[in-house]
mmCIF file as Biopython writes it, N, C-alpha, C and O atoms, coordinates in Angstrom:
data_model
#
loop_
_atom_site.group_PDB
_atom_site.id
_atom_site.type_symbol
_atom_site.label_atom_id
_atom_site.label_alt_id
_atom_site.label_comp_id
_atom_site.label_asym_id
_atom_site.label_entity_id
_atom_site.label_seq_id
_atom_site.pdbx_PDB_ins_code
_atom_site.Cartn_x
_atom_site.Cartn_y
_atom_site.Cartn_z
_atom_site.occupancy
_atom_site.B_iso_or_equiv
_atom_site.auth_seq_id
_atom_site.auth_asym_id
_atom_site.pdbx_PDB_model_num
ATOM 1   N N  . UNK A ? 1  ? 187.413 137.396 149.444 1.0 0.0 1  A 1 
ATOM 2   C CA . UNK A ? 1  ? 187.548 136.092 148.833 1.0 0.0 1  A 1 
ATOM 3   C C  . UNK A ? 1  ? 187.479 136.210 147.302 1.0 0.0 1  A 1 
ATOM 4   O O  . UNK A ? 1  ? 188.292 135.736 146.508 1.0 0.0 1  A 1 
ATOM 5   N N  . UNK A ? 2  ? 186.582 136.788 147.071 1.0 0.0 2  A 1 
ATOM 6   C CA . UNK A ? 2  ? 186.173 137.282 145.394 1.0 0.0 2  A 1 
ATOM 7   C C  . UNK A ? 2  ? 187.843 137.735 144.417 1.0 0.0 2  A 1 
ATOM 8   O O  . UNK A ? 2  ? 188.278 137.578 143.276 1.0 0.0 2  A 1 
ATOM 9   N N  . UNK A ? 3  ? 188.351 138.407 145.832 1.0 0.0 3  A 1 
ATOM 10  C CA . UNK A ? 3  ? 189.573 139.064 144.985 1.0 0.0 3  A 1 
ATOM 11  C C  . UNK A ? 3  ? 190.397 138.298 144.694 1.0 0.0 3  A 1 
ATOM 12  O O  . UNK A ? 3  ? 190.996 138.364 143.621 1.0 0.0 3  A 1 
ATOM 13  N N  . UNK A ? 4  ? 190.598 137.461 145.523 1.0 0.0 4  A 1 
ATOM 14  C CA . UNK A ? 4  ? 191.783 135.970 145.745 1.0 0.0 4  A 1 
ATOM 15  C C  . UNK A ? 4  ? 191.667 134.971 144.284 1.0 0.0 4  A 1 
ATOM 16  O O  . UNK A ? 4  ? 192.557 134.571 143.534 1.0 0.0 4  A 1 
ATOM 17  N N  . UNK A ? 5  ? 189.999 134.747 144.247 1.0 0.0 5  A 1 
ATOM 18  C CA . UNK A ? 5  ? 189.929 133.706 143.381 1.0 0.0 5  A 1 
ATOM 19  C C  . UNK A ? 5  ? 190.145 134.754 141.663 1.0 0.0 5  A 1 
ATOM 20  O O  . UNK A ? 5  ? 190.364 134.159 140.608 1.0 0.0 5  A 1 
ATOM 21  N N  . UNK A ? 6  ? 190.034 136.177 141.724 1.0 0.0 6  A 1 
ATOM 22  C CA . UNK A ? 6  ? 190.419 136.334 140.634 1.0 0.0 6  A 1 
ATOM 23  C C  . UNK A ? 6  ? 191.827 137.049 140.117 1.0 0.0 6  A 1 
ATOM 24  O O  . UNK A ? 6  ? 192.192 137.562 139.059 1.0 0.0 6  A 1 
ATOM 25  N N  . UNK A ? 7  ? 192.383 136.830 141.327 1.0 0.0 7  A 1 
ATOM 26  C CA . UNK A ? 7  ? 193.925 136.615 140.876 1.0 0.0 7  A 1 
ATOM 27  C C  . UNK A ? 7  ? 194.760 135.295 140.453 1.0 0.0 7  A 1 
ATOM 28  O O  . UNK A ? 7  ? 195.913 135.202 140.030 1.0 0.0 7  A 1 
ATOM 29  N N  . UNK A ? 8  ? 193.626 134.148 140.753 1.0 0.0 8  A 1 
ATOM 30  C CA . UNK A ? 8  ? 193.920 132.876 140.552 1.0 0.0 8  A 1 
ATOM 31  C C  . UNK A ? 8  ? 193.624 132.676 138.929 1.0 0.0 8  A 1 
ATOM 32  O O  . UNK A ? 8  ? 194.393 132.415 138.004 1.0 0.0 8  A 1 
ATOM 33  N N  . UNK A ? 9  ? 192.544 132.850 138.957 1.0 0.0 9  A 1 
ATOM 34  C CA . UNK A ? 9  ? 192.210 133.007 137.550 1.0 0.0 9  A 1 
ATOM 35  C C  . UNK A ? 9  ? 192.748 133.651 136.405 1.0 0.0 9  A 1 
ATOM 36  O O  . UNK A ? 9  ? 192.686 133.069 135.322 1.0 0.0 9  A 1 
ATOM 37  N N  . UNK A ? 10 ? 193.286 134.812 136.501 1.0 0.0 10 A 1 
ATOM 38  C CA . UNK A ? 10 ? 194.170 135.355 135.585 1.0 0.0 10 A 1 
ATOM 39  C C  . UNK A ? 10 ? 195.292 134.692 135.466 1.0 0.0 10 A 1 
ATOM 40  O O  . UNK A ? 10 ? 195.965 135.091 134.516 1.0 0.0 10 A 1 
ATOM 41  N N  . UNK A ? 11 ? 195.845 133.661 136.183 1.0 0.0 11 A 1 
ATOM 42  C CA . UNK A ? 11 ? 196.505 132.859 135.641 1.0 0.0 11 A 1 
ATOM 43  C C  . UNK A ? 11 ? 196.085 131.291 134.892 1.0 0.0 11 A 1 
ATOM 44  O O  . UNK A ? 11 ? 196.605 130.318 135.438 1.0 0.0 11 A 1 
ATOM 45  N N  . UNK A ? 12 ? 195.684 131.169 134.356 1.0 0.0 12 A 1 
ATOM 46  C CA . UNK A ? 12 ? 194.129 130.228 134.626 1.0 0.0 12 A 1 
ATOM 47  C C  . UNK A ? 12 ? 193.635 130.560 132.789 1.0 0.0 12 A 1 
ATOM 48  O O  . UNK A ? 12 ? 193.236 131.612 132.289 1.0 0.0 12 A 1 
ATOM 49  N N  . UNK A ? 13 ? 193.880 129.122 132.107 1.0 0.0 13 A 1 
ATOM 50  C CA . UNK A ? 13 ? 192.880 128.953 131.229 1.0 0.0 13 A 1 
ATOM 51  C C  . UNK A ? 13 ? 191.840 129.389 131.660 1.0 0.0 13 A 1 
ATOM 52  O O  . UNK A ? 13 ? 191.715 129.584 132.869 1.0 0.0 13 A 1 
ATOM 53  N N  . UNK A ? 14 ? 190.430 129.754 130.418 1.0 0.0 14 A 1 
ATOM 54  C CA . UNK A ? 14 ? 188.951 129.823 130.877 1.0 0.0 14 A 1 
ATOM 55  C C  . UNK A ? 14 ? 188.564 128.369 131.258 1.0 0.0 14 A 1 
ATOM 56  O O  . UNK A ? 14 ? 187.867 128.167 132.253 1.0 0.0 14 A 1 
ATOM 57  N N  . UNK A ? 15 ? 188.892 127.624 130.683 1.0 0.0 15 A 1 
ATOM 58  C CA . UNK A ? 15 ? 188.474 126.409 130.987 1.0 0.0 15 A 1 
ATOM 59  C C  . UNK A ? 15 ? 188.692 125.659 132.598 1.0 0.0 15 A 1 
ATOM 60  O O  . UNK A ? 15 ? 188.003 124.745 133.051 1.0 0.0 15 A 1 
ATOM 61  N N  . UNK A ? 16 ? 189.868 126.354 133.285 1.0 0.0 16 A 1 
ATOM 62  C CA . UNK A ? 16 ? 190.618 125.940 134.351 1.0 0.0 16 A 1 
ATOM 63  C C  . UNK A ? 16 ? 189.794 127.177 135.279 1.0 0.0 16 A 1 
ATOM 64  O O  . UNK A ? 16 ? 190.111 127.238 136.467 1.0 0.0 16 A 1 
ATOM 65  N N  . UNK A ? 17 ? 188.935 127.982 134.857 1.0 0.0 17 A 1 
ATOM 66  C CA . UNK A ? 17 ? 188.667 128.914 135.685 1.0 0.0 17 A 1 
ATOM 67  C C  . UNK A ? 17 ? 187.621 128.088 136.922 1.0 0.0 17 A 1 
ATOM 68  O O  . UNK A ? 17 ? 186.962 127.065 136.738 1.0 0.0 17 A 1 
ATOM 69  N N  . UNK A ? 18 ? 187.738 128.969 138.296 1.0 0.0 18 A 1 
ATOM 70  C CA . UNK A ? 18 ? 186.798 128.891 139.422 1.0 0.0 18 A 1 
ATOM 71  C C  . UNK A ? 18 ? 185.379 129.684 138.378 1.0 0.0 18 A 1 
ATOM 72  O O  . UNK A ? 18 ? 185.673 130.356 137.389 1.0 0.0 18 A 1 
ATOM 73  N N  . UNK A ? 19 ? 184.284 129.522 138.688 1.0 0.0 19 A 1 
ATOM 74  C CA . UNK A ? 19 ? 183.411 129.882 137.982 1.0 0.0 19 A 1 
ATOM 75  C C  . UNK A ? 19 ? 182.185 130.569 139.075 1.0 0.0 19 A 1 
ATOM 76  O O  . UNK A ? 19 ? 181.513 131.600 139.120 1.0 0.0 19 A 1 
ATOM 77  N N  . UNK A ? 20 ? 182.325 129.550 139.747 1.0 0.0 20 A 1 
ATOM 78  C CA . UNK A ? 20 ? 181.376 129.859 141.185 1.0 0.0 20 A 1 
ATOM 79  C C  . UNK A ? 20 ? 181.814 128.892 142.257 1.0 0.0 20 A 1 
ATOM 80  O O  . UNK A ? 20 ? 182.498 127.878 142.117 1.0 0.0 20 A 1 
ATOM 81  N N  . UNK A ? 21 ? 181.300 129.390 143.329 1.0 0.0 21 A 1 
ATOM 82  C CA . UNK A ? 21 ? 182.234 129.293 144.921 1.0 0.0 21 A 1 
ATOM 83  C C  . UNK A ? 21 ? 180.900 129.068 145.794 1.0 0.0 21 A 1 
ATOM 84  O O  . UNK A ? 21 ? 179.844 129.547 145.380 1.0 0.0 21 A 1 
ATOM 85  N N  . UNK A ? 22 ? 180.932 128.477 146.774 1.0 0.0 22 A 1 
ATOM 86  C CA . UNK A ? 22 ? 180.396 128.746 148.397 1.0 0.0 22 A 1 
ATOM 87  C C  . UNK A ? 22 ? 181.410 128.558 149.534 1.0 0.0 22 A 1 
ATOM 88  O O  . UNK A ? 22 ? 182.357 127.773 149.485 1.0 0.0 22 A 1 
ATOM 89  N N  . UNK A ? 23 ? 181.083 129.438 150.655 1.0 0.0 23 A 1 
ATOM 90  C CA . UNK A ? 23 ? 181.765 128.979 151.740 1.0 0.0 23 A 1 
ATOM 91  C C  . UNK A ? 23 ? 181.199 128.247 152.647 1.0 0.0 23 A 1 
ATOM 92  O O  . UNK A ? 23 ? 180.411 128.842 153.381 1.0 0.0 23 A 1 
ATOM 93  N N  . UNK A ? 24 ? 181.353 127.169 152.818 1.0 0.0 24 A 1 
ATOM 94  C CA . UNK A ? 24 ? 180.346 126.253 153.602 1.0 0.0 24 A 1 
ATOM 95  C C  . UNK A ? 24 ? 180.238 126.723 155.320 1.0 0.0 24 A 1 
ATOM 96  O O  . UNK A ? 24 ? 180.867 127.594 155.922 1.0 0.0 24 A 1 
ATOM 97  N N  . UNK A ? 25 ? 179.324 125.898 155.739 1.0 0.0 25 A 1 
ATOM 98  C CA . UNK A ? 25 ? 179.499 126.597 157.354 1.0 0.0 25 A 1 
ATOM 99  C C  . UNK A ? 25 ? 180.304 126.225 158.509 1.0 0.0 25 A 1 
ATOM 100 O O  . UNK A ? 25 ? 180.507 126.847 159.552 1.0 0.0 25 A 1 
ATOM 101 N N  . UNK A ? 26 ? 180.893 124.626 157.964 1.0 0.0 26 A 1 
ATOM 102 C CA . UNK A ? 26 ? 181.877 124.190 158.682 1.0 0.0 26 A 1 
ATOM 103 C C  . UNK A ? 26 ? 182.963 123.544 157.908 1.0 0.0 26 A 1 
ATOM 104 O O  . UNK A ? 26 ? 182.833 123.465 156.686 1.0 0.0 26 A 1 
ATOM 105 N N  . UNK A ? 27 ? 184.203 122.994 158.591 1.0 0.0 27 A 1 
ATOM 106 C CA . UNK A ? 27 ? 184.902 122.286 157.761 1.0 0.0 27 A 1 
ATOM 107 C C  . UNK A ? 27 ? 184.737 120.945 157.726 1.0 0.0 27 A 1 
ATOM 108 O O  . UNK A ? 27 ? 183.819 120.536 158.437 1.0 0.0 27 A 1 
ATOM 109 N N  . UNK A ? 28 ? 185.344 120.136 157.120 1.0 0.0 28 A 1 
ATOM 110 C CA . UNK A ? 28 ? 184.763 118.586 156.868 1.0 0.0 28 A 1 
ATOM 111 C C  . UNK A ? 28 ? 185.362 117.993 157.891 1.0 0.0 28 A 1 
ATOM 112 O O  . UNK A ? 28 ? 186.432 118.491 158.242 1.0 0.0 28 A 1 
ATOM 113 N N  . UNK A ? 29 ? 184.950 117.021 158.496 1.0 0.0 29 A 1 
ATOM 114 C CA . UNK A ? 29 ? 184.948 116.582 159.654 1.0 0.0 29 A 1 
ATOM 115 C C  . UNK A ? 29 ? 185.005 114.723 159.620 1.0 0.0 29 A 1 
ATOM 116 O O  . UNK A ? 29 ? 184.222 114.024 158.976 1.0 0.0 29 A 1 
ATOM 117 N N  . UNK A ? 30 ? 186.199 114.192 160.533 1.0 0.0 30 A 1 
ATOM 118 C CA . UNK A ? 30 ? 186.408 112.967 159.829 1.0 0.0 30 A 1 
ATOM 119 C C  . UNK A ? 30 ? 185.278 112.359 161.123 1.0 0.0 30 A 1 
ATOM 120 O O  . UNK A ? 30 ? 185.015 111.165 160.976 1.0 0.0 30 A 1 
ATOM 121 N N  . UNK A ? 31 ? 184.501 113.140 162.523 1.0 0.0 31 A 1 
ATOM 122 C CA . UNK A ? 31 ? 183.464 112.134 162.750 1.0 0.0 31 A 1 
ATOM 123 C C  . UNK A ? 31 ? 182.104 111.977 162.050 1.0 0.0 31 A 1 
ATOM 124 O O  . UNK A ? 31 ? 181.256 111.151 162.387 1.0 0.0 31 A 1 
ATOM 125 N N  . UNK A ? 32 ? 181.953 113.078 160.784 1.0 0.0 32 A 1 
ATOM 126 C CA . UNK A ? 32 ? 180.940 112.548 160.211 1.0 0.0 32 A 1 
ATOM 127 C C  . UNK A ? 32 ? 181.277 112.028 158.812 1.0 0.0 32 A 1 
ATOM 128 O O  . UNK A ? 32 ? 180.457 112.279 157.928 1.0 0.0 32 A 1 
ATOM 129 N N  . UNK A ? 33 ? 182.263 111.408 158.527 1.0 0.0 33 A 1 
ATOM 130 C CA . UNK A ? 33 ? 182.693 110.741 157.655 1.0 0.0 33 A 1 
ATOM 131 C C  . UNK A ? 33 ? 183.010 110.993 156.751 1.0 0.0 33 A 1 
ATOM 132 O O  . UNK A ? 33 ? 182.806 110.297 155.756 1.0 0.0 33 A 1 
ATOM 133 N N  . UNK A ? 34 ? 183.666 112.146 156.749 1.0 0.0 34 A 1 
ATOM 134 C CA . UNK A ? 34 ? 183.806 113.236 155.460 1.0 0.0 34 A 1 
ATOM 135 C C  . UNK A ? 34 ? 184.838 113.070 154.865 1.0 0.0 34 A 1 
ATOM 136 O O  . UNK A ? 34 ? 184.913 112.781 153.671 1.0 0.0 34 A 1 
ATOM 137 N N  . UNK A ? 35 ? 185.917 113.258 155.747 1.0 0.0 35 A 1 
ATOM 138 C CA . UNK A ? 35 ? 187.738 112.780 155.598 1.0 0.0 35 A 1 
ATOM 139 C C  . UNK A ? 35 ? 187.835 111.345 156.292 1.0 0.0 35 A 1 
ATOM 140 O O  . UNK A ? 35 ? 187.162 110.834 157.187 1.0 0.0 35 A 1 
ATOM 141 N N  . UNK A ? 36 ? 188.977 110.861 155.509 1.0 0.0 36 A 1 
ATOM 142 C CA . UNK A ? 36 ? 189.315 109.793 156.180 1.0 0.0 36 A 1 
ATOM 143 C C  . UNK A ? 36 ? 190.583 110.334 157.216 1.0 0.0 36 A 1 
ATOM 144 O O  . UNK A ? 36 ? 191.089 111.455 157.168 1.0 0.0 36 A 1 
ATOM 145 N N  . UNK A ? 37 ? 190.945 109.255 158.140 1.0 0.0 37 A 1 
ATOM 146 C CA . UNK A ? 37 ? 192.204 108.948 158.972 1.0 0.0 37 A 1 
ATOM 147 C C  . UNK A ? 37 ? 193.511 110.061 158.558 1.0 0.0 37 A 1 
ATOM 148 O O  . UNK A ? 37 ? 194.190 110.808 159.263 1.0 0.0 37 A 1 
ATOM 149 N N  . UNK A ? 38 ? 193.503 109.741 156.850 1.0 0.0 38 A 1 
ATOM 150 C CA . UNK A ? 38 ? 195.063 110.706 156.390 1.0 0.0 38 A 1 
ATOM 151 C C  . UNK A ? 38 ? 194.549 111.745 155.435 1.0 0.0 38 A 1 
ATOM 152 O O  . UNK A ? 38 ? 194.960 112.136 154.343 1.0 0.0 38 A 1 
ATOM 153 N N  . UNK A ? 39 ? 193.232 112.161 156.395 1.0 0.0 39 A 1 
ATOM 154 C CA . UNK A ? 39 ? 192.586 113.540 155.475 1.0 0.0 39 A 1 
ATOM 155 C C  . UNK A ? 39 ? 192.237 113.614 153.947 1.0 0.0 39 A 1 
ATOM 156 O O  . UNK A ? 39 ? 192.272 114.706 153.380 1.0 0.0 39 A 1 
ATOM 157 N N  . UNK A ? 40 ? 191.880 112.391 153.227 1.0 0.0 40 A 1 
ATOM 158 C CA . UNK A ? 40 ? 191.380 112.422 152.272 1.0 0.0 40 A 1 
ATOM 159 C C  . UNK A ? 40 ? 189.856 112.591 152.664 1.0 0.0 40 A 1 
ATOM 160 O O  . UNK A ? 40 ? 189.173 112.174 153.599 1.0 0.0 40 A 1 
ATOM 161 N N  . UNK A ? 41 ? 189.525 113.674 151.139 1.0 0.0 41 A 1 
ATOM 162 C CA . UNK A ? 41 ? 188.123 114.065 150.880 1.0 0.0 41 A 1 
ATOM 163 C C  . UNK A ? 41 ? 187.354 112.619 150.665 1.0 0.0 41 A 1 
ATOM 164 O O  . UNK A ? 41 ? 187.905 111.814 149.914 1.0 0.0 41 A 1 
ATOM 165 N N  . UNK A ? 42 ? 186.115 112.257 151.287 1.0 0.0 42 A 1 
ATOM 166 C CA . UNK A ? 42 ? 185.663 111.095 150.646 1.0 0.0 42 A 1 
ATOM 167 C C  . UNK A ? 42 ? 184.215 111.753 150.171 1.0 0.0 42 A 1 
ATOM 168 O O  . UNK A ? 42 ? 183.184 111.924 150.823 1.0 0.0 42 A 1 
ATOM 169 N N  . UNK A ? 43 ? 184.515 112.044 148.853 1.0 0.0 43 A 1 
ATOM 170 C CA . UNK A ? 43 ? 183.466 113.215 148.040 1.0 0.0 43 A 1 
ATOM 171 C C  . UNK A ? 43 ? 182.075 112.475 148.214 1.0 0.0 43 A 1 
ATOM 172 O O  . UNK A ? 43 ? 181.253 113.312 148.586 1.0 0.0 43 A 1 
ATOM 173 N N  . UNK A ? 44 ? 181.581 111.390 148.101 1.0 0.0 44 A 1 
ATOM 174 C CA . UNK A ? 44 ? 180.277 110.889 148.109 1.0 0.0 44 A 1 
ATOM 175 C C  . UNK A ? 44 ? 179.363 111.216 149.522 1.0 0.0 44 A 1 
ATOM 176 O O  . UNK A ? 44 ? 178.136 111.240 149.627 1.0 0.0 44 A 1 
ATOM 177 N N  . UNK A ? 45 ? 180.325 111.442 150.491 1.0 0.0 45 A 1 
ATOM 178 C CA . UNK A ? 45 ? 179.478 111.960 151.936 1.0 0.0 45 A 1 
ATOM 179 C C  . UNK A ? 45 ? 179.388 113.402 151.903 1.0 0.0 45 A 1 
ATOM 180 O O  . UNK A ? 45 ? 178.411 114.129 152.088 1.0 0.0 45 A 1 
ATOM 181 N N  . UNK A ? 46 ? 180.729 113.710 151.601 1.0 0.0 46 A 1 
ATOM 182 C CA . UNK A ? 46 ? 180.356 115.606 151.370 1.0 0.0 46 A 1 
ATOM 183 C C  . UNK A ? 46 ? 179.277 115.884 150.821 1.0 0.0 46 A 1 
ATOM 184 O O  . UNK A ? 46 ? 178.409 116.476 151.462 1.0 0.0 46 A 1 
ATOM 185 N N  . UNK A ? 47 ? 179.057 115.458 149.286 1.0 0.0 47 A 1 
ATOM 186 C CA . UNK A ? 47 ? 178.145 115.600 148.182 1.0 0.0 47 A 1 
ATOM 187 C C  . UNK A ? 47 ? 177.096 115.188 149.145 1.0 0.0 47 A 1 
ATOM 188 O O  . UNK A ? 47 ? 176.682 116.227 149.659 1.0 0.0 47 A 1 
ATOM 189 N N  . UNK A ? 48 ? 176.387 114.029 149.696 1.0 0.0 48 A 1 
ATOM 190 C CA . UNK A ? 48 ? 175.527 114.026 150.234 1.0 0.0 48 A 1 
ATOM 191 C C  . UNK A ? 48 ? 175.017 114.935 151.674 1.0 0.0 48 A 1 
ATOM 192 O O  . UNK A ? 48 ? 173.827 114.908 151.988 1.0 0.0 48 A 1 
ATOM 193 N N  . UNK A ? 49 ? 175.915 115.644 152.412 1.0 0.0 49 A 1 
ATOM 194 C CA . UNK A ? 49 ? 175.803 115.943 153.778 1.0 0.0 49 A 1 
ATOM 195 C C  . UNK A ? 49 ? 175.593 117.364 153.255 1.0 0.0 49 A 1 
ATOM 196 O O  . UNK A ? 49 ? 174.786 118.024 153.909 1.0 0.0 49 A 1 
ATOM 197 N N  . UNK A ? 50 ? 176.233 118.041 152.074 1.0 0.0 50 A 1 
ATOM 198 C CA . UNK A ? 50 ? 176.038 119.412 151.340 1.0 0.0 50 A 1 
ATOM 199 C C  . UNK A ? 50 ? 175.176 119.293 150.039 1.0 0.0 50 A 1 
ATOM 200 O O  . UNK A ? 50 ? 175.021 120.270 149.307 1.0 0.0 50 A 1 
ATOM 201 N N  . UNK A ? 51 ? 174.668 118.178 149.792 1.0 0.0 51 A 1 
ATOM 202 C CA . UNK A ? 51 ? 173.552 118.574 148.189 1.0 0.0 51 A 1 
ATOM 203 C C  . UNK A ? 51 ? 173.066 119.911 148.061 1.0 0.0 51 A 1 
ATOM 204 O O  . UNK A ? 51 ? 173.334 120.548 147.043 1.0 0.0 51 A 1 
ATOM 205 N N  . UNK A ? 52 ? 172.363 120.421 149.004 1.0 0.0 52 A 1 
ATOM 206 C CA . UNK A ? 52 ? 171.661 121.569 148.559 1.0 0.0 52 A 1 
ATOM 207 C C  . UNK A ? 52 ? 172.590 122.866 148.271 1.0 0.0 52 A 1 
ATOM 208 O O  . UNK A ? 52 ? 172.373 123.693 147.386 1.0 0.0 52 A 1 
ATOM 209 N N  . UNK A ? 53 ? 173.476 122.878 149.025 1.0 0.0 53 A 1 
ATOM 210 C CA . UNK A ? 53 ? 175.285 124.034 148.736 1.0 0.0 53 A 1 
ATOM 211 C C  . UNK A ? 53 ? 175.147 123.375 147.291 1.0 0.0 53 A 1 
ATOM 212 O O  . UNK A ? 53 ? 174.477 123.928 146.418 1.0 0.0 53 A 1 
ATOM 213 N N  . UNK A ? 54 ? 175.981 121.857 147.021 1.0 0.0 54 A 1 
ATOM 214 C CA . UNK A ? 54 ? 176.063 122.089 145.177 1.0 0.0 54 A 1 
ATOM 215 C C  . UNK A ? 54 ? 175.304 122.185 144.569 1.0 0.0 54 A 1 
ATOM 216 O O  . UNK A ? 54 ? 175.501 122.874 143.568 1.0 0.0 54 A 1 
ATOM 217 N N  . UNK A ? 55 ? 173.864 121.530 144.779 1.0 0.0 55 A 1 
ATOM 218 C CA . UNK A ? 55 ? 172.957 121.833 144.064 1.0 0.0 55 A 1 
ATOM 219 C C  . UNK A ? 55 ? 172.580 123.186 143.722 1.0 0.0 55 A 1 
ATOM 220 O O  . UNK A ? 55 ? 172.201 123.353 142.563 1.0 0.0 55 A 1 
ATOM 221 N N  . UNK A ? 56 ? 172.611 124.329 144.606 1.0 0.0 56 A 1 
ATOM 222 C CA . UNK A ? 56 ? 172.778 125.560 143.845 1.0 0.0 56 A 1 
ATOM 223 C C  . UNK A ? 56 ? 173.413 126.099 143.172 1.0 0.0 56 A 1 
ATOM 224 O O  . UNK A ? 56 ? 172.976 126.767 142.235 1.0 0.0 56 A 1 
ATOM 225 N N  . UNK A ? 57 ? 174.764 125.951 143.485 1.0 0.0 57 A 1 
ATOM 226 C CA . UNK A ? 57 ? 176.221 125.805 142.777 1.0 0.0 57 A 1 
ATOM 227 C C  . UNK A ? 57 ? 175.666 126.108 140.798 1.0 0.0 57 A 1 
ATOM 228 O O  . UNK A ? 57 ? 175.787 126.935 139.895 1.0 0.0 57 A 1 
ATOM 229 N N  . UNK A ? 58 ? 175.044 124.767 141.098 1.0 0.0 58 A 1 
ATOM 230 C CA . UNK A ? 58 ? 174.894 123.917 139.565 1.0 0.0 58 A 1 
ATOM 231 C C  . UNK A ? 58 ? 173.325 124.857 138.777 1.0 0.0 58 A 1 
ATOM 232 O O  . UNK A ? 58 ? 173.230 125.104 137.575 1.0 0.0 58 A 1 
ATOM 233 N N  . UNK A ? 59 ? 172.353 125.198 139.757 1.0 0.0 59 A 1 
ATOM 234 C CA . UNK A ? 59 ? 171.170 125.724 139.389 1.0 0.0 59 A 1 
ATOM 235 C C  . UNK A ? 59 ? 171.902 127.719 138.982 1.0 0.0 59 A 1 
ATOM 236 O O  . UNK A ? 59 ? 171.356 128.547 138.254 1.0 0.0 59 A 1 
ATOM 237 N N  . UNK A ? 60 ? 173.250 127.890 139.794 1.0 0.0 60 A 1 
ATOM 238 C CA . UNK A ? 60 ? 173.503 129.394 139.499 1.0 0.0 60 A 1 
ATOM 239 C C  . UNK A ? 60 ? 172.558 130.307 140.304 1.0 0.0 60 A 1 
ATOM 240 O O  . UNK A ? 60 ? 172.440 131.509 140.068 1.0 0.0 60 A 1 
ATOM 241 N N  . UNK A ? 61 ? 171.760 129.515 141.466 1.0 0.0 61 A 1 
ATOM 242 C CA . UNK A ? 61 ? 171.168 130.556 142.639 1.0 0.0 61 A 1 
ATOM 243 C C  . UNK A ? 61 ? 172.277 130.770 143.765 1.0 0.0 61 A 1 
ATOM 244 O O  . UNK A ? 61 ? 173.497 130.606 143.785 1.0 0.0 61 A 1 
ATOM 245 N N  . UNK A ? 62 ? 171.390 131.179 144.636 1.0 0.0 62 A 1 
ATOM 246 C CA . UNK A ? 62 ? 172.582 130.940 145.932 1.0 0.0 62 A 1 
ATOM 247 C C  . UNK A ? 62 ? 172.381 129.819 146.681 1.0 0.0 62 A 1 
ATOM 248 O O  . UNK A ? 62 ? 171.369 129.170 146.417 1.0 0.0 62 A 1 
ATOM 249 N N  . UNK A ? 63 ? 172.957 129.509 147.380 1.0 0.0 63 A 1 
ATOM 250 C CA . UNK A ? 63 ? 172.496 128.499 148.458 1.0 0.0 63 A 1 
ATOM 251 C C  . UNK A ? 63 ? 171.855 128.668 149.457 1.0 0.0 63 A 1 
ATOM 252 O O  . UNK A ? 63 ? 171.994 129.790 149.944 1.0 0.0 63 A 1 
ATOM 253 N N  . UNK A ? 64 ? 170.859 127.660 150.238 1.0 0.0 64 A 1 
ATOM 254 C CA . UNK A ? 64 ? 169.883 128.136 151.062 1.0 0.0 64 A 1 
ATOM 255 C C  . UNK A ? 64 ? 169.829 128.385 151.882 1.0 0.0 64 A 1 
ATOM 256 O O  . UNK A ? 64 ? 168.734 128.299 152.438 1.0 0.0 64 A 1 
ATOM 257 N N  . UNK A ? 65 ? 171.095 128.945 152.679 1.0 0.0 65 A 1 
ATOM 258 C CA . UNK A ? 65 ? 171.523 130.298 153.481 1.0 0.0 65 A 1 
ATOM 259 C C  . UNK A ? 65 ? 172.266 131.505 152.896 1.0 0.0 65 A 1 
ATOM 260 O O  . UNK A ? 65 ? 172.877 132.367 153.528 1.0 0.0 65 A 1 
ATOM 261 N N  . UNK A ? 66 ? 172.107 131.410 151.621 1.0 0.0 66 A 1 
ATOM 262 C CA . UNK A ? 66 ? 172.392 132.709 150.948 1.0 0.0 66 A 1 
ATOM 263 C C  . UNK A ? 66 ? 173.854 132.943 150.867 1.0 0.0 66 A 1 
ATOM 264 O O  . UNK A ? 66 ? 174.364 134.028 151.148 1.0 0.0 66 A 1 
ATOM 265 N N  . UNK A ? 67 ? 174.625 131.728 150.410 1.0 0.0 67 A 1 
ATOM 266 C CA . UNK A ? 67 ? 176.438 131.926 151.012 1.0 0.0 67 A 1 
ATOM 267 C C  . UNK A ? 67 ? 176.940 132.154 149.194 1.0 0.0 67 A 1 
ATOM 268 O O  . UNK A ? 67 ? 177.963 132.702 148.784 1.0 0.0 67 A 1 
ATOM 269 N N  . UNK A ? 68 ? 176.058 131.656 148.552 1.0 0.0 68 A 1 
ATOM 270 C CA . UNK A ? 68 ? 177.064 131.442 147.377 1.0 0.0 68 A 1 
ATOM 271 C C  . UNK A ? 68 ? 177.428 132.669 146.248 1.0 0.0 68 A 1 
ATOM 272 O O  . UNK A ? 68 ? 176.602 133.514 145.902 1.0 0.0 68 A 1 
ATOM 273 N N  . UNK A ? 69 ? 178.728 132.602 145.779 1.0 0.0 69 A 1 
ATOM 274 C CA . UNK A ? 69 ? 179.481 133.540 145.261 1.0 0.0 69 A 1 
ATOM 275 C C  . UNK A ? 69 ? 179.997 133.185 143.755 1.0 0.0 69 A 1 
ATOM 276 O O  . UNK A ? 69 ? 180.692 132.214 143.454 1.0 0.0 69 A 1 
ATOM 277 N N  . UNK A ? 70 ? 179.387 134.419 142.683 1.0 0.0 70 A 1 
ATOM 278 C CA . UNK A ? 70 ? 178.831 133.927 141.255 1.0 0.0 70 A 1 
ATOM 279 C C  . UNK A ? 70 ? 180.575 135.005 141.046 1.0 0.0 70 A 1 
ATOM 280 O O  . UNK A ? 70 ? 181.053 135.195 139.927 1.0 0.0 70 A 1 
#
């Protein structure tokens, strides 16, 4: 995965860069209200159902199964 996102990046302002990553443990799921009907992200349930994934994200640890990628 590491390699992917930095072939992305070399094309990629610094500013436009991926910086840090997790892979979450499932995908978003429209029965817990994540996506809607025509697969839009509805970011305020993600953000809440994953806080502690971004919240590490943002602190630059890992996340608290150890997934995240600096």
């Amino acid at each position: 995965m590491a390699g992917i996102i930095e072939n992305v990046n070399r094309e990629r302002s610094r500013f436009e860069q991926i910086k840090r990553f997790t892979i979450l443990p499932r995908d978003f799921e429209m029965e817990r209200g994540e996506v809607t009907p025509t697969l839009k992200l509805r970011r305020r349930v993600v953000l809440d159902n994953f806080a502690d994934d971004v919240a590490a994200l943002y602190d630059g640890a890992t996340t608290p199964t150890g997934r995240a990628e600096t």
